[in-house]
C-alpha positions in Angstrom: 32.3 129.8 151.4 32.7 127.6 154.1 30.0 126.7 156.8 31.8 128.4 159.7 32.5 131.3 157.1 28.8 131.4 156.2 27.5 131.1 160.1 30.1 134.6 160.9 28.8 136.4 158.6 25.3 135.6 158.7 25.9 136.9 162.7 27.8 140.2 161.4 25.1 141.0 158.8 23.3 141.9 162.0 25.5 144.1 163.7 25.0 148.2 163.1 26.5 148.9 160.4 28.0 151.3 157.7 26.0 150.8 154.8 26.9 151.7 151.2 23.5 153.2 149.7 23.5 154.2 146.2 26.8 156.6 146.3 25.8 157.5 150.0 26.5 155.9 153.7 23.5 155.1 156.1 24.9 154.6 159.2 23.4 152.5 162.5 20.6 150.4 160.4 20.0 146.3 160.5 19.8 145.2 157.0 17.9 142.2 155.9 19.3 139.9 152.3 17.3 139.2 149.5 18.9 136.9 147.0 18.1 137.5 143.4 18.7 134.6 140.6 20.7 136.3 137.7 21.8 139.1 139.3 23.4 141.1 142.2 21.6 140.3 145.7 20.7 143.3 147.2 19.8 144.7 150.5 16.7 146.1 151.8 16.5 148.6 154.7 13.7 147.3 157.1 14.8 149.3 160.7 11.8 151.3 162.2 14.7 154.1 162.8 15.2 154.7 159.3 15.8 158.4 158.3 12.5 159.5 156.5 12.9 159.2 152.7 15.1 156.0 153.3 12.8 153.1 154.4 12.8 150.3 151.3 15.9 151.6 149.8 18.2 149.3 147.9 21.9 148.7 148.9 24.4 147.0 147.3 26.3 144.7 149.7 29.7 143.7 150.0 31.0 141.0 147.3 31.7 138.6 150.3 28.0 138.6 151.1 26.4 138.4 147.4 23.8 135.4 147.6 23.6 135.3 151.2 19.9 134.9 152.5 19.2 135.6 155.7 16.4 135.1 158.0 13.4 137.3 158.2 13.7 139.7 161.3 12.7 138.6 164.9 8.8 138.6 165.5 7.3 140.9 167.8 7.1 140.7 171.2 3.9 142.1 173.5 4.7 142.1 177.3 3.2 142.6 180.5 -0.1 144.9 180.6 -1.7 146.9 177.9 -1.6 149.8 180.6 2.0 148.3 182.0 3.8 147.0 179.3 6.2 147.5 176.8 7.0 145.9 172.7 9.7 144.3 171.5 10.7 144.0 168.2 7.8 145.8 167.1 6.1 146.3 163.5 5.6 149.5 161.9 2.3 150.2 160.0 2.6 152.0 157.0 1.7 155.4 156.2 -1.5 154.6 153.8 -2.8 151.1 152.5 -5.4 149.7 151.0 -8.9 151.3 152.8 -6.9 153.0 155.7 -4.3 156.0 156.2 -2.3 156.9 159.1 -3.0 160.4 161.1 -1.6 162.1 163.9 1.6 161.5 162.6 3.8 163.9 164.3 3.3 162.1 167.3 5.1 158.6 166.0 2.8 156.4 167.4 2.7 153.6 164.3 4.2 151.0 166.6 2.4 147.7 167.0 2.6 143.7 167.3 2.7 142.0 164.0 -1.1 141.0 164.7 -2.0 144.0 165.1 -0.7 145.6 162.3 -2.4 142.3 160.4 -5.8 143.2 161.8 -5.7 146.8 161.0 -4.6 145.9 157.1 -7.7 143.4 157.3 -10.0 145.6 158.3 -9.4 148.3 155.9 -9.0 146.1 153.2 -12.7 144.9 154.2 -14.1 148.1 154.8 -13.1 149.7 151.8 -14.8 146.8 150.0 -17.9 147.6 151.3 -17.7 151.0 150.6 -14.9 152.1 147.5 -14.0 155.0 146.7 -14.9 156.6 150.1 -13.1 157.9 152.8 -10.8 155.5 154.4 -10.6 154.2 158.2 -8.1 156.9 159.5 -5.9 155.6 162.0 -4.5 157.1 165.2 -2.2 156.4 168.4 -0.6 152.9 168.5 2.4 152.7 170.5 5.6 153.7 170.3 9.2 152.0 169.0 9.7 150.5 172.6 6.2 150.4 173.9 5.6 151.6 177.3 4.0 154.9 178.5 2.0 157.0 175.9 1.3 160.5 176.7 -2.8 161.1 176.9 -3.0 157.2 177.2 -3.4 154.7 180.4 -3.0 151.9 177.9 -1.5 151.7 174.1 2.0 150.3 176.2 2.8 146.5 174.6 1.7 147.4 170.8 -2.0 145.5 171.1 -4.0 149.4 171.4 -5.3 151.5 168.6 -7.4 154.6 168.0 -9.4 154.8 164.6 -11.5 157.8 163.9 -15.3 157.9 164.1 -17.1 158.4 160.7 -18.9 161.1 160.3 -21.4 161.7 157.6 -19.7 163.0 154.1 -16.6 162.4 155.5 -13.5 163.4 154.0 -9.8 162.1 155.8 -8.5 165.0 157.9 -5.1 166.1 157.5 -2.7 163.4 158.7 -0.6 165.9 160.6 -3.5 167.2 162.5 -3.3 166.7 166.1 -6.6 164.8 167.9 -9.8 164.3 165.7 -11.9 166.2 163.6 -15.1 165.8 166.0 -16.5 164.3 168.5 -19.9 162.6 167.6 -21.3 163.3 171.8 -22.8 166.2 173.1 -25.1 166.5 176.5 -25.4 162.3 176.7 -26.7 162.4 173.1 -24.8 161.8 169.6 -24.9 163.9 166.7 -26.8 163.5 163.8 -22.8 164.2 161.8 -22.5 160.3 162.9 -22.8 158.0 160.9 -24.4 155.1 162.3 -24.6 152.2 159.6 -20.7 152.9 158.4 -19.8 153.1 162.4 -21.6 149.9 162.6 -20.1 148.5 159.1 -16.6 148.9 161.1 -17.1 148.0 164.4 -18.7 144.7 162.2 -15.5 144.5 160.5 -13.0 144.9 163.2 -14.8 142.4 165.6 -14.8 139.9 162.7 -10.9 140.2 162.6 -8.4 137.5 164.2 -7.6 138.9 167.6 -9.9 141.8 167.8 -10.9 141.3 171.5 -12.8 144.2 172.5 -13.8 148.4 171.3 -13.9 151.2 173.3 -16.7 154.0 173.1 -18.6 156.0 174.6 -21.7 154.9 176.1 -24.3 157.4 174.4 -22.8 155.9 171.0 -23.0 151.9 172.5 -26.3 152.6 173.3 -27.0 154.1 169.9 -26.3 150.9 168.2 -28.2 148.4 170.8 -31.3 151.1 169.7 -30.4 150.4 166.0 -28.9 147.0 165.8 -29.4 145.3 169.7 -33.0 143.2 168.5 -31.3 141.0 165.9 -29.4 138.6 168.0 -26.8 137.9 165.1 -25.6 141.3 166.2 -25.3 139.8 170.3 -21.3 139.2 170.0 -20.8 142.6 167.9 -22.6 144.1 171.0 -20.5 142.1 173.3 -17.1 143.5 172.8 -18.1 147.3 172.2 -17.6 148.5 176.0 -18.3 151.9 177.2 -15.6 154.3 178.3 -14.9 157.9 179.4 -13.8 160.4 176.5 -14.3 157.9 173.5 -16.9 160.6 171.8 -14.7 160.7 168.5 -12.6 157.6 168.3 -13.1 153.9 168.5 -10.1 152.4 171.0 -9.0 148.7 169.5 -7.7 146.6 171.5 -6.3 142.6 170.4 -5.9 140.0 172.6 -2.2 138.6 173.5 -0.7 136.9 170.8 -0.6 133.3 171.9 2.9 133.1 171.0 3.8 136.2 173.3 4.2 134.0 176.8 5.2 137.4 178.7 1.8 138.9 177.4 -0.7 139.3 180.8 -3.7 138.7 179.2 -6.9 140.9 179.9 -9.7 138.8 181.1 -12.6 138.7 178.0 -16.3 141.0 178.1 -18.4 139.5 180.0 -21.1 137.0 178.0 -24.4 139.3 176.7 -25.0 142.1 174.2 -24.5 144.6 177.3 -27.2 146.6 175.7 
C-alpha cells in the first residue's frame, strides 16, 4: 500500500460508517484498529453512542484495511466554566470497576474528562484497598455526551463535576437505577449517627490525595463534623482545606478537578483559600 494510499484511508477509517459486526451492520459508529501479529486485525467499537449490548465488540474490517493501526481517539476537551461550559471528546466511565459502581443510570450522566475518569478509577481502586470486600464508592451525576447544562445541577457542564454517595454505616450499594440517594446523613443542622465518619473521612482522604482533585462539596454540619473529629492533627490541615460547605450536599460528596493543564479553553476556578476552614 502506498503512502498516499495509507494517509486516505487512515482519514476514511474515521468517517461514520457501515460496519460489518459479526453477521450484523452497526451503523453511524467511529472505529478504532488494533493490529494483531498472526492473525486478522480487528476492530474495536469505542463511540460513547454505542447501542447498549454493543460497546467492545469485535469487527472484522475490510481486507484493504487488515494491519492498519491507527491512532488512539482525540483526548478530551474541558471548556469554559464548570457552571458554563461544555466537553469535547469526552470519556465514558464504566459501569463498575475496581472499588466503585455507577448509579443513577437512567439519567446518562457517565460523561467526563479523561482525568477525571483517572481520578475516579484511583480512588476506588484506593478505597477498596483499605476496606475489601465492602461496599464500593457508588458514583453519581457527571456530565453528559456534550457537556453543558445538567438538569438539578448549576455546575457538572465541561466533564470536571462528580457526585459520590455518602457512606452510611453497614452500607450496602443501592440499586444503580435508583434515582437520587439512599439518605441524607443531615437533619435539624446535625448529622446522623447512620454516617459513617472514619470511611467518609477514609474517602474524602483518598480523593484529595488524587491528581487533580481540587476541591469537595458538603454540607457544613458534615465539614464541621470532621474539623470536631480530625481538625487538631494539622496533617489533616489540606484535607480540611478543600472540603467546602454547600447548600443541599447532606447525602453526596460533589468532586470537582481542576482544569487539565492541557485544556487551554478550560476557565479555571480560583483554588480554597489557605487554612483548614474549620
Amino acid at each position: 500500500m502506498t503512502k498516499a494510499t495509507t494517509s486516505s484511508v487512515l482519514k476514511r477509517a474515521f468517517l461514520p460508517a457501515a460496519l460489518l459486526l459479526l453477521g450484523g451492520v452497526v451503523q453511524g459508529q467511529e472505529a478504532f484498529f488494533l493490529s494483531m501479529a498472526g492473525a486478522p486485525a480487528m476492530f474495536e467499537l469505542r463511540s460513547a453512542a454505542l447501542r447498549p449490548g454493543l460497546q467492545g465488540a469485535l469487527v472484522i474490517p475490510p481486507p484493504a484495511l487488515r494491519g492498519v493501526i491507527m491512532a488512539p481517539p482525540p483526548s478530551s476537551q474541558a471548556v469554559g466554566r464548570h457552571s458554563r461550559g461544555r466537553l469535547l471528546n469526552p470519556a465514558l466511565l464504566p459501569m463498575e470497576g475496581p472499588g466503585f459502581v455507577k448509579i443513577q443510570r437512567r439519567r446518562g450522566r457517565h460523561y467526563g474528562t479523561d482525568e477525571l475518569i483517572v481520578a475516579l478509577k484511583g480512588i476506588g481502586a484506593r478505597y477498596a484497598a483499605l476496606y475489601p470486600g465492602e461496599a464500593r464508592i457508588q458514583v453519581g451525576d457527571m456530565s453528559g455526551p456534550k457537556g453543558g447544562r445538567v438538569g438539578r445541577h448549576g455546575s457538572h457542564e465541561s466533564g470536571l463535576d462528580v457526585d459520590v454517595a455518602m457512606i452510611a454505616s453497614g452500607e450496602a450499594e443501592q440499586d444503580p437505577d435508583r434515582e437520587g440517594f439512599d439518605e441524607s446523613f443531615v437533619r435539624k443542622g446535625g448529622v446522623l449517627p447512620r454516617f459513617d465518619i472514619e470511611r467518609n473521612w477514609a474517602f474524602v482522604s483518598v480523593a484529595v490525595g488524587s491528581a487533580g482533585v481540587g476541591r469537595i462539596f458538603l454540607d457544613r454540619s458534615i465539614k464541621k463534623a470532621f474539623c470536631s473529629r480530625y481538625g487538631v492533627d494539622p496533617a489533616n490541615e489540606e484535607i480540611l482545606r478543600k472540603l467546602r460547605p454547600q447548600k443541599r450536599h447532606g447525602d453526596h460528596f460533589h468532586l470537582r478537578i481542576d482544569c487539565p493543564p492541557e485544556d487551554g479553553r478550560c476557565r479555571p476556578q480560583a483554588p480554597p483559600p489557605p487554612g483548614s476552614g474549620c
